[in-house]
N, C-alpha and C positions, 0 to 999 in steps of 0.2 A: 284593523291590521295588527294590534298589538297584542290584543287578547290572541289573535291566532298564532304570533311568537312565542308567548308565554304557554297556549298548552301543549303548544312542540319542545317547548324546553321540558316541561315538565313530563310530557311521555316517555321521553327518549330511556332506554335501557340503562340500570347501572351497569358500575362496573363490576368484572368478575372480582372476586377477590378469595386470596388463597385463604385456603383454615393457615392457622400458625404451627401447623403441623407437617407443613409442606415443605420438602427437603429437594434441594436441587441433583440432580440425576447424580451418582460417583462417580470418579473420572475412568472405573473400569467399564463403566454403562458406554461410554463414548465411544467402541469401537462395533456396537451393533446400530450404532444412529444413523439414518440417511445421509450421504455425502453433503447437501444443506444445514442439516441439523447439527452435525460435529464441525460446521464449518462454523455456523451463528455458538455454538458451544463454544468453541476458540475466541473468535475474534465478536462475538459479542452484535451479531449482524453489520457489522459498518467494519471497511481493512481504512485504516487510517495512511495515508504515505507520506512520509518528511523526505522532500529532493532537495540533494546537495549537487553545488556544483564542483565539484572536483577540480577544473581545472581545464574548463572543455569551452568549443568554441561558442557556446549559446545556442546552438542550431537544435541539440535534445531540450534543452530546458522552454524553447517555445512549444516544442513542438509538445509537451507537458503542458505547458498552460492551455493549450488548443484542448486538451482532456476533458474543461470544465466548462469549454463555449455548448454553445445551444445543440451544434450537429452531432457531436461526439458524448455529451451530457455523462463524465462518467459517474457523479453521481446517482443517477436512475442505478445503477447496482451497487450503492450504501458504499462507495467509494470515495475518500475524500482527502486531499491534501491537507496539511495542516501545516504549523509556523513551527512545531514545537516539538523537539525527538521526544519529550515526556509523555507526548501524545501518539506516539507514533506506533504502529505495529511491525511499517514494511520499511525500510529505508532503501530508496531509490539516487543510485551512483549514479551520473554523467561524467563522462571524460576521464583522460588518462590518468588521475589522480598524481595531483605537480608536487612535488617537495613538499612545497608551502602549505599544499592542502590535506598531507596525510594525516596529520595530527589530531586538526578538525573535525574528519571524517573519523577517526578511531574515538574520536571523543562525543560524537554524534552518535555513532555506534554503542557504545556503554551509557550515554545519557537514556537511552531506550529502555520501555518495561519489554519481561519476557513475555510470551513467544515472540521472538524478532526475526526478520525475515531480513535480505538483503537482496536486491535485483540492480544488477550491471545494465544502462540502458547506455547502447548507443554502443558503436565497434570502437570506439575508443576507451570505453572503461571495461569492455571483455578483454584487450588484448594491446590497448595501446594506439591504435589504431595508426592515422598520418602519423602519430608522435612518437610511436612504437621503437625502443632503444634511443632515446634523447636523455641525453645526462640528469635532465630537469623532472623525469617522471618517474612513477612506478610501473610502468606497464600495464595497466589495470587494477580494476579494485579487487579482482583475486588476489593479488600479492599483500594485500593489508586488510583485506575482508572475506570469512567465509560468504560466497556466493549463492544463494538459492535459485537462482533463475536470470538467464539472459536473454535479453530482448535485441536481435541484431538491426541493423542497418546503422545508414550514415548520411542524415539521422534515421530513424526510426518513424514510421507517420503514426497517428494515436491512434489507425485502425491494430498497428502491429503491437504498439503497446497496451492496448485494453485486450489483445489475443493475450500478450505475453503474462499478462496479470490474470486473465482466466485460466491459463493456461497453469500459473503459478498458485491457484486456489483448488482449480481442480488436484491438482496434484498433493496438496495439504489433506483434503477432506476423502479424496480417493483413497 
């Protein structure tokens, strides 16, 4: 049994490997690449997303964690939450964005590398939603973030947020 491990280890193909002469595409080559190819060009095959909660009732931020259970798997398309804006590509807003949270969130925002993206989940961070005009909010994270993409309901179910996030790539690499 072992001699037959040992010559599967040892038949297996190397790897390819580049000459040292090999230069990565220019960034003017990027707009004849397949909408995949200029998207793995960008963000490196994996969109990374740092969720913040703004100031919202917890109903988006489950429904976000439901993203990474078994049914919805959003990793299967190289998607993946992270702890860390250093890490992040998208950053994903919940809720009306409170007083208290605007700062955090403008500082999550600039702790980010570029290209950065920003998506409003949930009708309370597009527009304010129930809290909409309360002395305590911002109306949405339009008023303290440029916005790339909104994902409506209240909440939102992670069928409509894995649309709103394809929806938010295709329109990058399109």
């Amino acid at each position: 049994m072992w001699m037959e491990i040992l010559k599967n280890k040892i038949s297996k193909k190397k790897a390819i490997k580049f000459p040292k002469s090999f230069k990565a595409l220019p960034d003017e080559a990027i707009d004849i690449l397949s909408p995949e190819k200029k998207m793995n060009r960008i963000f490196g095959k994996s969109l990374r997303i740092r969720q913040v909660d703004a100031g919202s009732c917890n109903a988006c931020e489950w429904e976000c964690i439901a993203l990474t259970n078994p049914i919805y798997d959003v990793q299967r398309f190289g998607v993946d939450i992270v702890a860390s804006p250093r890490h992040a590509d998208v950053l994903l807003a919940a809720g009306p964005v409170s007083r208290q949270m605007e700062l955090a969130l403008k500082k999550t925002y600039l702790a980010m590398p570029e290209p950065k993206l920003v998506i409003a989940c949930g009708d309370c961070a597009i527009d304010g939603g129930v809290y909409k005009g309360s002395y305590a909010t911002r109306d949405g994270v339009s008023n303290v973030l440029p916005v790339d993409c909104h994902i409506h309901g209240c909440p939102p179910t992670p069928a409509t947020i894995i649309k709103g996030l394809l929806k938010l790539i295709k329109s990058i690499s399109g």
